[in-house]
N, C-alpha and C positions, 0 to 999 in steps of 0.2 A: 484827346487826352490833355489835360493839365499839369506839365512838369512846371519840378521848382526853380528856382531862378539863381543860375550862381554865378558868382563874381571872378574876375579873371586873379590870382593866387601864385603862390610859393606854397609847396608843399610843406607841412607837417611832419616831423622824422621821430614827434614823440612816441608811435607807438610801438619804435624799435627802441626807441633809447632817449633820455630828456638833452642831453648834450654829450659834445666828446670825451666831456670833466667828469660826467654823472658818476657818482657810487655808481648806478646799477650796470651800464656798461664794464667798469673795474670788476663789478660782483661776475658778469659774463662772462670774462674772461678766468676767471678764477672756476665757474663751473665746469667750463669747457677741460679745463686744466684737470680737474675734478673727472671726469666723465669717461677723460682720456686714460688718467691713471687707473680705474673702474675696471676699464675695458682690456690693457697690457695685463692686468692681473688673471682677466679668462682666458691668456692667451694656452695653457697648458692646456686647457680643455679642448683645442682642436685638433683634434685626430679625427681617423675613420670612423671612430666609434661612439663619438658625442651623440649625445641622444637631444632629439628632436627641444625637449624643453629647454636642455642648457644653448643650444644651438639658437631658438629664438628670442632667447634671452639677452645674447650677445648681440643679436640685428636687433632687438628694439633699443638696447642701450646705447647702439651706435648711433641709431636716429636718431634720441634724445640729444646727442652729445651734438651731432651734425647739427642739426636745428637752430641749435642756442649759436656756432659757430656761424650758422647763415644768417642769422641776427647782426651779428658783431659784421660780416663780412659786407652785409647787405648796405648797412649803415656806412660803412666806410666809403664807397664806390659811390652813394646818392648824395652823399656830402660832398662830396669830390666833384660830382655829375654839377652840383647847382651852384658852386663857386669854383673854378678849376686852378684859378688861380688863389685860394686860402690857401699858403703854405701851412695853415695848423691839417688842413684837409688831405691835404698831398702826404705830411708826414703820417697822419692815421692810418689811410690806406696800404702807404709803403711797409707802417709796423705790420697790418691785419696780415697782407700779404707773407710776411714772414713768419707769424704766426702761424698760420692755414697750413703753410707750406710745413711747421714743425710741427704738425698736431698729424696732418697726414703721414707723414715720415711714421710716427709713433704706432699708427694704427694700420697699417700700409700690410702688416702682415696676414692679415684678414682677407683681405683679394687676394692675396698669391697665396696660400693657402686653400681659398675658395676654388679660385682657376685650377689646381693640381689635385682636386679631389676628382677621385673616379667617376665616372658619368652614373654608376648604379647607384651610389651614396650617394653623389648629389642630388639625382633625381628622387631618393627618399627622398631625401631633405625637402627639396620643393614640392614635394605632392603636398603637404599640410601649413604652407606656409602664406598662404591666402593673395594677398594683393601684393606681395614683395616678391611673388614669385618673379615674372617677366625683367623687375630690376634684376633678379638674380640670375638669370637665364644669361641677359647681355655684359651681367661681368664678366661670365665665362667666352664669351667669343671672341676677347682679349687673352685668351688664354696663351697663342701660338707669338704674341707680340708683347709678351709680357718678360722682364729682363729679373735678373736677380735680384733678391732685397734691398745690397748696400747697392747694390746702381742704379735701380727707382729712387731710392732715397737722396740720392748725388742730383737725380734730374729734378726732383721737386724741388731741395734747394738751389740749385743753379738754374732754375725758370726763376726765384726770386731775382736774383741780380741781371737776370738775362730777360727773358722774353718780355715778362711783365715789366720789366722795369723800362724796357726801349716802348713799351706800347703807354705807357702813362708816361713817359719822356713826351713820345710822337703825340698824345694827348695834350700834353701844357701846351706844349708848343703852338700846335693848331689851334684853339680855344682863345689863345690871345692873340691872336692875328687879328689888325682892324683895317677895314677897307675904308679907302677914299673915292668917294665918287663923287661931280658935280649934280646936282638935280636938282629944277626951275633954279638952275645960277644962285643954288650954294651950295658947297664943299663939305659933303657929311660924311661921319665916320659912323661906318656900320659894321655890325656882326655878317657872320656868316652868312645865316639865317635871314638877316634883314638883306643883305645883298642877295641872293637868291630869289625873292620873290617878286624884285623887279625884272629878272630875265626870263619871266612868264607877263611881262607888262606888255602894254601896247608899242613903247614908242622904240623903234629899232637898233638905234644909237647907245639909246642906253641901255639895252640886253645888250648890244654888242662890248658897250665901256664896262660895265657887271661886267661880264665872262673876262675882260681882257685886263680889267683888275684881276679878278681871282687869281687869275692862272701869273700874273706879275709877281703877287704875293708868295703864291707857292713854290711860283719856279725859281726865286730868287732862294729859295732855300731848297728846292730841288735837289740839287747833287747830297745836301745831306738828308732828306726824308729819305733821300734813294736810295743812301747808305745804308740808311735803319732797316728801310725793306731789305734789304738783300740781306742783310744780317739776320732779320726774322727768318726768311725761306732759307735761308743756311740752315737756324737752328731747329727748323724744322723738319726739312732732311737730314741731319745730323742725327734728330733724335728718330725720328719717325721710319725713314728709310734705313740709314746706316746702323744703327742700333735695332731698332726694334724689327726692320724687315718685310714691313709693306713693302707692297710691289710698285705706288708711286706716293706722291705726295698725298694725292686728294684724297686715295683709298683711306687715310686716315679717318679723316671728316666722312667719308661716306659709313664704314661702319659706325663711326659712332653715333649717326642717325638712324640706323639699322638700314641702311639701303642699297642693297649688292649694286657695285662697280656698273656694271651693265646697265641697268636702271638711266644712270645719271648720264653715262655715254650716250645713250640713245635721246635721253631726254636734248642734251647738248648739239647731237647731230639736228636732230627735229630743228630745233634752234637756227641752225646755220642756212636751213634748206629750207627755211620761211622768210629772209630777209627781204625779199621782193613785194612781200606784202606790206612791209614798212616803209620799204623804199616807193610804194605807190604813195601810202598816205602821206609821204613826205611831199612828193609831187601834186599831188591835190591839195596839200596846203599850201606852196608856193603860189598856186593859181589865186587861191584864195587873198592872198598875202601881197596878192599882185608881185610878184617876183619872178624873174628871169630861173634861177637857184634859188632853194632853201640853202641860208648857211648855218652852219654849228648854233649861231648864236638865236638862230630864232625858231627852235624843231622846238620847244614849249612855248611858242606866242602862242597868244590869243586869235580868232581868226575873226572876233566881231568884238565891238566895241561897249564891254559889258565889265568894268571894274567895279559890279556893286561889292558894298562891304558888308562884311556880317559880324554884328559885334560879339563878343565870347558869347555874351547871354543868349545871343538869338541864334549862334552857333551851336551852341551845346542842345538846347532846347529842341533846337533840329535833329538833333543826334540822337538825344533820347526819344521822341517823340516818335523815329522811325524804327527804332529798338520797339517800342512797344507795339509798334504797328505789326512787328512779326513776332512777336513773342514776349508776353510783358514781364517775363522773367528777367529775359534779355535787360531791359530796362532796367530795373530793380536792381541788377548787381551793377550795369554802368553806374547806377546813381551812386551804388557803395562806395566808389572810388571817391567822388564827389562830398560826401558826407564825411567819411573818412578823413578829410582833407589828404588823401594820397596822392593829388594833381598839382604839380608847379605848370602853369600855363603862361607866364610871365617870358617877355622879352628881357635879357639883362646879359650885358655887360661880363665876361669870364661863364656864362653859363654856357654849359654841354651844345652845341646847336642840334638840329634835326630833332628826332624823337623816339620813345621808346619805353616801355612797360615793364618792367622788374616783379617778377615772383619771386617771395624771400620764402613764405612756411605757410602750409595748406591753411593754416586757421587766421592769415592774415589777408585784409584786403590787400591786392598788386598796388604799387606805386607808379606812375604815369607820369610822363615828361613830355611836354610838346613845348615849339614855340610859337606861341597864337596871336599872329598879326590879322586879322580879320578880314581874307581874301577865302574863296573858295575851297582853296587848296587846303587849307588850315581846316576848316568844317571835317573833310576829307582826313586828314591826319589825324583830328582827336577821334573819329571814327574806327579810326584803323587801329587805335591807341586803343583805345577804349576796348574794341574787339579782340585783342589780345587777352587783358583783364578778362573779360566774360568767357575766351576759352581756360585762362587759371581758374577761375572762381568755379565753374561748370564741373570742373575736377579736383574740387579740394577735397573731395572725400577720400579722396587716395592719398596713401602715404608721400609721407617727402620727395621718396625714391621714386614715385610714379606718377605725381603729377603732374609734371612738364610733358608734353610732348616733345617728339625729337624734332629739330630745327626745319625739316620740307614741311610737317604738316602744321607747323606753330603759325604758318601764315592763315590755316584753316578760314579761321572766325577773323579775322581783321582786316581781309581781302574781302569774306563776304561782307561783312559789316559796310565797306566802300559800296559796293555791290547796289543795297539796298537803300543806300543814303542817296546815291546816283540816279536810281528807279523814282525816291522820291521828289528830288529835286525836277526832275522831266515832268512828273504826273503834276505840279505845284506851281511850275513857273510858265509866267503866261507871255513874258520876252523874248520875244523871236531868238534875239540874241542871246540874250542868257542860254537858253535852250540848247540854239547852236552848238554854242561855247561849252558848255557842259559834256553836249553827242563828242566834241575834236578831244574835249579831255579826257574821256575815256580811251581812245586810243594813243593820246598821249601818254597814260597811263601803264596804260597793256605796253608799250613801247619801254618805260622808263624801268617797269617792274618785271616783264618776261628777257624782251630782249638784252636790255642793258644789260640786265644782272647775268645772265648768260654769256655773253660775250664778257662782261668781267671776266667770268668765270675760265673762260676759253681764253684770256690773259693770264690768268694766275695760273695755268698748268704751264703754261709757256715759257712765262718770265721763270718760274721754281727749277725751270729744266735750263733755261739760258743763263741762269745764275749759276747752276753747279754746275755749268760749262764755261763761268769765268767770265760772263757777261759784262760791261759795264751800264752806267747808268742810261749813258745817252744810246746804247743799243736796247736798252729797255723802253726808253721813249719811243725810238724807230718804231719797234714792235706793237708798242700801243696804239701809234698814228697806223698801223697798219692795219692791226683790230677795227680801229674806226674806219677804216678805207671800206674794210669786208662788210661791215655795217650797212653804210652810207650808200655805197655805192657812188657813180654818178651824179645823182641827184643832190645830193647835198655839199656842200664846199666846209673843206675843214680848214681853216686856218692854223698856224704854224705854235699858237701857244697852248691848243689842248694836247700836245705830245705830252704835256705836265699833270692831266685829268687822274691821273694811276696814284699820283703821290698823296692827291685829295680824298682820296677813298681810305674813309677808317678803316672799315670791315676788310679789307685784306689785310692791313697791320693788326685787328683786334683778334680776329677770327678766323684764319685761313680759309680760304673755300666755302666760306659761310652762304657768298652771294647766290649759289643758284635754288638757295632753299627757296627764294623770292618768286623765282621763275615758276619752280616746281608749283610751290604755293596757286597763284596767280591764276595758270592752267589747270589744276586741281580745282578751285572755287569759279572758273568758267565751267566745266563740268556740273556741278555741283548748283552753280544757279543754273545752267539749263534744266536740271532735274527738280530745281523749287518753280520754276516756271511752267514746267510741265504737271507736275503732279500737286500743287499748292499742298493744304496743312497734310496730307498723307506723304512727305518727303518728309517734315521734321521732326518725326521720331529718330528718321534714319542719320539724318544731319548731329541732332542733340547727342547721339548714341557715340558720332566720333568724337566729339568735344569733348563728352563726359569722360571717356574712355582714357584721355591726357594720355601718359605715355606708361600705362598698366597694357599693352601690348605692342606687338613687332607692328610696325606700321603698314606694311606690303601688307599685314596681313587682316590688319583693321580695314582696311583701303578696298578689300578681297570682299569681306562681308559686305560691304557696301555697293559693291558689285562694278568696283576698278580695278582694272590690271593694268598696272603704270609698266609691266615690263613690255607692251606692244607701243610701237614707234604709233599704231593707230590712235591709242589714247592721248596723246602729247599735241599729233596732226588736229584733234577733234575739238580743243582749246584754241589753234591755232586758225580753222576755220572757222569759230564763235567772231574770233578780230576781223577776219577778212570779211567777215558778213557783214561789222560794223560797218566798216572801209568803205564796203559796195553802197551801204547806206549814205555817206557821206558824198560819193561821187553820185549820185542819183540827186543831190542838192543843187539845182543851178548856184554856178556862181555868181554872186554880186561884186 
């Protein structure tokens, strides 16, 4: 296959809006304004007794109105995302935020109304309301957590000055941090991003000065990132538990992925009760690595001597090229990102670090953020970027309210997409070492992506319970150095400045409980390529079917047709023996 050739870039934000000045942004906000007052005026019409037309007249003018507001809100957050530090950018967002926040309040009476409608009249209502139904299905299961008018209205405005505002606080913050590090005997200052990718280098000194900068940086402002957290998981039990009456933190985030409690316990246990398998590979790396101990600083070295580069072009190239190898569909919509200009691939200065894929409105390409320094890993990234994109794109044919999936299975398509880049890269490269290098990354991988985020995970129920028991900071350290003890085990030696590793993690300040969607993910797309391996092109009707599907159903139960049942400890164990078979592979390698 012949793909086209594209150049490493800063995204494009004209197709939301030409700048933050623009008329047509101002025009936005005035539709929305528009859309809203539309909407307050049908409010008389809900009762029990609204007929089916005026009834879907009110959800499509909600969409309309929602749409044009994920425009404006979309915009805000990716301007933000690619200069962190534009104070014009920071102000935008803080206004949308406020906005969002008054437009919901407005229209706020439509869910609680929806939730206290009886289950015969509801379920009219959804019989003839096509692809909006399942959105409409999971407002109601909020039904028993749902608070009175003027006191949703109180929490959406006070998440303005509260939640959101400590989480885009904790964002400038971090995003302007620069590291110092010597390397070949000179003193450079790097991003986050650019520091990171040396502690997957060869030379061990400097994974070890990387990690021992980071954690200097962070911990020096440690006691206040600490604060923030503990502030967040306040306000989240505050709202979640004390107010609204989940039964713990997480149950929050787990319904609203649709995924019963039990599910995620089990998954978590599985979790804990496979650390030996990691704790092997860690040990057969040390051998490799010729070491006494693996320490913290070197469980992503390299284990052979292969820092080839890959420049974006011949990156991306790689990327699509294996997209069409399984699907040239596949391909076709990666490129759209591409064509679109919806890719910033640029290293810079105040930009976002790590990476991440934004769905704004089913009829627009996703927007795509990596930072592409031309190591393996990065190929790997816009992969997993990219694969994101092709699970929105796959399901733009559903409404706004249905095309996202819920956060376990959004890793669906971007873990396999790894998956397949992985397969190609083995079948292609004819470097002993490279090859090697690739087989340890994969379980470094499965390691960074299951277990870590798990054990996050198994952090963040801990720390949310030792906070409302009055924890302080530095006993939230203890407890995370002790996470990593459960981890590591033996085998690997942790030194005394990742107790500060917890304060580095956006995703528990952005997202509560976000991280074990990763794991779930991870072990879900092991499953899943064992059955493209098994069955070649007679699996990907069944694959394309959950992709397409985005989030127009309950996901246990998409998961169900496809013939998973994520509620047996077996299906979790059967992802976690795909890694140990890696592992077995790897020990079958003499070592050199």
């Amino acid at each position: 296959m012949t793909v086209s050739t594209y150049k490493q870039t800063a995204w494009s934000l004209k197709d939301l809006f030409p700048s933050a000045q623009s008329p047509e942004l101002k025009a936005a906000f005035q539709k929305v304004e528009q859309g809203v007052g539309e909407i307050e005026k049908l409010r008389p019409k809900l009762t029990e007794k609204i007929s089916q037309a005026d009834f879907m007249s009110l959800v499509r003018k909600m969409e309309e109105t929602d749409k044009i507001a994920a425009r404006i809100y979309c915009f805000a957050q990716l301007l933000f995302n690619a200069n962190t530090q534009d104070q014009a950018a920071q102000a935008l967002a803080a206004r949308v935020d406020q906005f969002v926040a008054d437009i919901s309040n407005r229209i706020l009476f439509f869910s609680l109304w929806w939730k206290e409608l009886p289950d015969a009249q509801a379920n009219k209502l959804m019989k003839d309301c096509g692809d909006y139904r399942y959105w409409l299905e999971s407002i109601r299961h909020f039904k028993s957590f749902t608070l009175t008018e003027p006191e949703e209205k109180i929490i959406n405005t006070k998440n303005v000055t509260g939640f959101n505002a400590l989480v885009t606080l904790y964002s400038a913050i971090t995003n302007r941090y620069v590291f110092k590090v010597e390397i070949d005997g000179k003193m450079q200052d790097l991003t986050r991003g650019q520091l990171m990718m040396y502690v997957r280098g060869e030379d061990p000194d400097l994974r070890a000065r990387c990690y021992q900068e980071l954690y200097r940086i962070y911990g020096a402002d440690g006691p206040i990132l600490g604060q923030m957290y503990m502030t967040v998981a306040r306000d989240w039990r505050n709202e979640n538990v004390s107010l609204r009456k989940y039964s713990t933190p997480i149950s929050t985030r787990n319904l609203a992925n649709d995924i019963p409690d039990s599910v995620v316990d089990t998954l978590l246990d599985v979790s804990k009760k496979n650390t030996p398998i990691f704790q092997r590979f860690f040990s057969l790396k040390a051998k490799w690595l010729k070491m006494d101990h693996l320490r913290r600083y070197d469980i992503y070295a390299p284990v052979a001597k292969s820092d080839k580069p890959y420049s974006f072009e011949k990156g991306a190239g790689m990327v699509l090229d294996t997209f069409h190898g399984f699907d040239p569909k596949f391909a076709s919509m990666a490129e759209r990102v591409f064509q679109d200009n919806h890719l910033d691939s640029e290293v810079r200065k105040g930009k976002r670090d790590g990476a991440f894929c934004q769905t704004v409105v089913p009829e627009l390409t996703p927007w795509v953020l990596v930072n592409y320094q031309g190591k393996v890993d990065d190929v790997s990234t816009l992969a997993h970027e990219l694969g994101h994109a092709i699970h929105s794109m796959s399901a733009e044919k559903h409404t706004y309210y249905t095309q996202n999936s819920c956060l376990p299975l959004a890793e669906t398509a971007s873990t396999f997409a790894e998956m397949l880049l992985v397969e190609k890269l083995l079948k292609e490269e004819n470097n002993e070492a490279v090859r090697r290098d690739v087989l340890f990354r994969q379980v470094d991988d499965a390691y960074a992506t299951i277990q870590r985020q798990a054990f996050f995970a198994l952090f963040e129920k801990e720390a949310h319970d030792m906070i409302h028991n009055n924890a302080q900071v530095d006993e939230l350290c203890a407890a995370y150095a002790q996470n990593l003890k459960l981890q590591f085990g033996d085998v690997v030696d942790i030194s005394d400045e990742f107790k500060w590793e917890w304060v580095s993690i956006p995703h528990i300040y952005n997202v509560p409980f976000y991280v074990y969607a990763y794991a779930f993910g991870q072990l879900l797309v092991l499953s899943l390529f064992s059955q493209f391996k098994k069955e070649g092109d007679s699996f990907k009707p069944r694959y394309m079917k959950i992709l397409s599907t985005g989030g127009a159903q309950a996901p246990v139960e998409l998961l169900k047709d496809a013939g998973i049942d994520v509620s047996k400890a077996a299906f979790w164990q059967g992802g976690f023996d795909v890694v140990s078979e890696l592992v077995k592979q790897l020990e079958a390698i003499p070592v050199k």
